[in-house]
C-alpha positions, 0 to 999 in steps of 0.5 A: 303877356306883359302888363303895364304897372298901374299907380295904386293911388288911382284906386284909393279914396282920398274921402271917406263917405259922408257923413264921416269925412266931415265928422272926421274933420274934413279937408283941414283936417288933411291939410293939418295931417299932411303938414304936420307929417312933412314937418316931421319928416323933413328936418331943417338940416335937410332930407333926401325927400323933399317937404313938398312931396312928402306932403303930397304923398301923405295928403294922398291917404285917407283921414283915418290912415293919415291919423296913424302917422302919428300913432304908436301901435297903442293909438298914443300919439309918437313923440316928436323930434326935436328939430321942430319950430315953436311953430311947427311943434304947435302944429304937429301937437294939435295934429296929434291930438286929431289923429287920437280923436279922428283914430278913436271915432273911425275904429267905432264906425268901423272905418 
């Protein structure tokens, strides 16, 4: 019998349960995360994958998945590239240092 595929995105939660989602840092939180990650990615020069759907299907994850993005095997923030704005390597350093905090207090609570 065949079966149809099913998008496994309808099964994973976005949000943690409260009271950990705010405590993570709630929806700006994701929405730094997800910019951040679509900055890295997506260089001026261009990339085959657009900023916007790389944003999409980073901001799809959880906060403490998203927080990995930007972290080594050790939980130490990855460097970042080079073709990054003044702006954008503003944006992607504090995100770093969110997802530090954000991967820290998850491991703790067991999330």
């Amino acid at each position: 019998m065949a079966y149809g595929r099913v998008n496994a995105a309808k099964f994973i939660a976005r949000l943690l349960p409260e009271p950990h989602e705010t405590d993570l840092g709630g929806e700006p939180a994701h929405e730094l995360l997800a910019t951040a990650h679509a900055d890295i990615c997506c260089p001026p020069s261009g990339h085959r994958i657009g900023w916007a759907d790389v944003y999409a299907s980073a901001n799809l994850l959880p906060l403490p998945l998203k927080a990995d993005l930007f972290l080594d095997f050790r939980g130490e923030p990855r460097r970042l590239p080079d073709h990054l704005t003044v702006e954008q390597r503003a944006r992607a350093e504090e995100a770093s240092r969110k997802a530090v905090r954000i991967r820290s207090e998850a491991h703790q609570r067991g999330l």
